[in-house]
N, C-alpha and C positions, 0 to 999 in steps of 0.2 A: 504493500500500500504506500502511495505518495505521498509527500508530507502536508500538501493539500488537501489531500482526500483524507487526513489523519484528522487535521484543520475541522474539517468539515464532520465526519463525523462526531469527533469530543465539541461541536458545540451542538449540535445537532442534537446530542445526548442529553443535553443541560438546556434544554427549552423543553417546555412545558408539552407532552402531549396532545393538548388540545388545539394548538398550535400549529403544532410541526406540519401536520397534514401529509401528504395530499390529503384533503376531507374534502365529499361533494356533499353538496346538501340541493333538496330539492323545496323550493318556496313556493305557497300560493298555492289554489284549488280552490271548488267548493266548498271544502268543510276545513280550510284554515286560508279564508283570503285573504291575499296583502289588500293594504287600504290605499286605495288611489288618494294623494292632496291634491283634492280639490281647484286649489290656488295654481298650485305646479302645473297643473292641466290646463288651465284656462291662459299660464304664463306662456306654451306652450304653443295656446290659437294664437296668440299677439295682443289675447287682451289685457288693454292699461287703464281700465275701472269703466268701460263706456257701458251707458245703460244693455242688458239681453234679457231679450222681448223671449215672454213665457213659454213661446211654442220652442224657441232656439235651445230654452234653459232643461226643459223637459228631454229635449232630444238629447243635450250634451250630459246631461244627469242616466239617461236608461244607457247608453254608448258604455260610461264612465263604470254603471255596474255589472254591464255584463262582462267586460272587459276584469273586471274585478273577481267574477264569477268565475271564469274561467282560464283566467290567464293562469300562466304556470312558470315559475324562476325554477334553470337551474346554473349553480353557481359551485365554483370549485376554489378552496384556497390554500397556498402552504409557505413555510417560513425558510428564510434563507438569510445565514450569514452574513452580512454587510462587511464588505472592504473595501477602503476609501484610499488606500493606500497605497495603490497605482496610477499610474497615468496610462491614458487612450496613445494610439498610436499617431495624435498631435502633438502628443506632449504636454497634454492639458488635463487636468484631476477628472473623474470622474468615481461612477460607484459602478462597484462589478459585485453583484450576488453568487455568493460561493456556491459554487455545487452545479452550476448553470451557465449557459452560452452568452448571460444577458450582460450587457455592459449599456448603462444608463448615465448619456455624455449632457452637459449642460449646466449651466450653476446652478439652476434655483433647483434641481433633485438632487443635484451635491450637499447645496443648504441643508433641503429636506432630509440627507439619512447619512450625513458623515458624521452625527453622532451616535449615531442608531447600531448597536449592536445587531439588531436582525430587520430583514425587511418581510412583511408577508404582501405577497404577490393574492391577486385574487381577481377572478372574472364572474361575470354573472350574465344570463341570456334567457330573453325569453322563447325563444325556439323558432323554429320554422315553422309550427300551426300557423303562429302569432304573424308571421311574415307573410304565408300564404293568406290568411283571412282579408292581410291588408290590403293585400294587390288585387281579392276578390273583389272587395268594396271599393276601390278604385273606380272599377269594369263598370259599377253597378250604382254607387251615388257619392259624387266625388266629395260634399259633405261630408258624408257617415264616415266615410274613410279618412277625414281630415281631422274629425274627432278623436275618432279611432286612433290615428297615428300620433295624436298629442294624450291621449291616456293612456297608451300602450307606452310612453316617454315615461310617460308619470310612475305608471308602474314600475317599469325596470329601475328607475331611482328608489322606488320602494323596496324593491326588492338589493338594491345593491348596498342599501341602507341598512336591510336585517344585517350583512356577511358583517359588514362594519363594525354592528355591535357583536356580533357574535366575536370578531377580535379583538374588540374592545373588553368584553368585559372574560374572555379569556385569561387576554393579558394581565388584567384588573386581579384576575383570582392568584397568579402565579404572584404576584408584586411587580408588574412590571407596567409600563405606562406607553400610549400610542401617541403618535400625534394623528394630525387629517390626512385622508386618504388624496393619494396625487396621481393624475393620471398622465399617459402620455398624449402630447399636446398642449397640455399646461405650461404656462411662462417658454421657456426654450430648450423643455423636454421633445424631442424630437420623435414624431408616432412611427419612425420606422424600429424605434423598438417594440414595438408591442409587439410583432411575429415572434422575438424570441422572449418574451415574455410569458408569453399565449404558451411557447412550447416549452417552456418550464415547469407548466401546471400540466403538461397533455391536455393542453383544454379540446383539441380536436376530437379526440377519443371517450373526453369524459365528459362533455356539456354538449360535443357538438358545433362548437365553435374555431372558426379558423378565419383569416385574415387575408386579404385580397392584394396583387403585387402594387396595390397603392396606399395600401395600410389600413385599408377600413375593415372594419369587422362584420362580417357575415354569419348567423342574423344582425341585421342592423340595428337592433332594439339588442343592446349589448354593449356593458360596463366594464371596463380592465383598470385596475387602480394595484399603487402600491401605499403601502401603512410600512413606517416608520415604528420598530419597537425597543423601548428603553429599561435600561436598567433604574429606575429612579424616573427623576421626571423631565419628558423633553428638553432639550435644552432651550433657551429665551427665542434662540433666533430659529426657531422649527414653530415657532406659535402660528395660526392661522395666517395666512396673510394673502390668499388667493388673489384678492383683487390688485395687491401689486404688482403681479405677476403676470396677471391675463393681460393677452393679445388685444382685447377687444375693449379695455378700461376707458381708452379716452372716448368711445363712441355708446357705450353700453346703457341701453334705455331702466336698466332696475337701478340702476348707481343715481340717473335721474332724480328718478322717484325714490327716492332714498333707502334702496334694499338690495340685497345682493344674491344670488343665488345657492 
């Protein structure tokens, strides 16, 4: 055995099981629905408070439940080593998760997990039902499908929201502490990692999910994020800080109206 792979198993050993993963979990059904926000959904049509007349609210309300009724998360996630301790082949710092292909180039996810002893990787997807229904209601009322395709949003935040606590409050039982979840495309995380991200969980094999040669993820109703895990409590400069970092800050209509996503 390598002195990497020695590396990686004696920490690997010393995290928490509930952690470590691979663990898939399956979210949402009939008889345990995730809960659509409401709000997420409507932020989703483009609405910014304008009055909807009773017949719209009715229809975006039954859309909103059955979508809720039946929509189905499934989500896989596992814990990896953090080493900060290398340079990319620019010459420039990045984070390389042990045990994995993945190398995560950029400052602000260097910010986010060079003090992070482990990172957990996690995806979540509402499936191809969900894809095919949508492209049905396309065919057939391009409305229903516009609803659809902003509570089908809603959902998968809901759903990408359980994995989160489930990390959270993992970490929470071990004594160890998270920061917020960061995806790629965030600030100048670059989404050509997400392929090797995706294949560090098997997400192809276990959820179904795989990523297109322009980096999008198919199903398209599909979350990939990494969490930051501490010994102790994050350090200062890992606290929230999304909106300095997004792309879209100086133009972004919830910043507006004074709320953030």
């Amino acid at each position: 055995m390598d002195t990497q792979t020695e590396a990686t198993s004696s920490n690997m050993r010393e995290l928490p099981g509930a952690l470590a993963g691979p663990r898939v979990v399956t979210l949402g059904g009939t008889e345990d629905p995730l809960a659509i926000d409401r709000n997420e959904m409507l932020r989703y049509l483009g609405h910014t408070g304008q009055n909807i007349e009773d017949d719209l609210a009715c229809r975006i309300e039954r859309v909103a439940r059955d979508v809720e009724a039946h929509g189905r998360a499934r989500g896989v996630f596992a814990t990896f080593p953090v080493d900060a301790s290398t340079l990319d082949d620019e010459g420039k710092a990045c984070i390389r998760l042990t045990g994995t292909v993945a190398t995560l180039r950029g400052r602000d996810i260097y910010r986010h997990l060079k003090d992070a002893r482990w990172c957990t990787v996690l995806a979540c997807t509402l499936g191809m039902d969900n894809e095919r229904r949508l492209r049905a209601l396309g065919a057939q009322s391009p409305l229903d499908a516009a609803i659809y395709d902003a509570a089908s949003s809603a959902l998968i935040e809901s759903a990408v929201g359980h994995l989160d606590s489930m990390v959270q409050d993992a970490a929470s039982a071990a004594g160890l502490s998270c920061n917020w979840r960061f995806s790629c495309g965030y600030g100048d995380c670059p989404l050509e990692a997400q392929g090797r991200l995706l294949a560090s969980l098997d997400a192809t094999r276990r959820i179904g999910l795989t990523v297109t040669p322009t980096n999008l993820m198919v199903p398209s109703k599909s979350v990939s994020a990494m969490i930051g895990v501490f010994e102790g409590l994050p350090r200062a400069a890992d606290a929230p800080a999304r909106c300095a970092i997004c792309r879209m800050r100086a133009s972004c209509s919830m910043r507006k109206r004074g709320t953030t996503c």
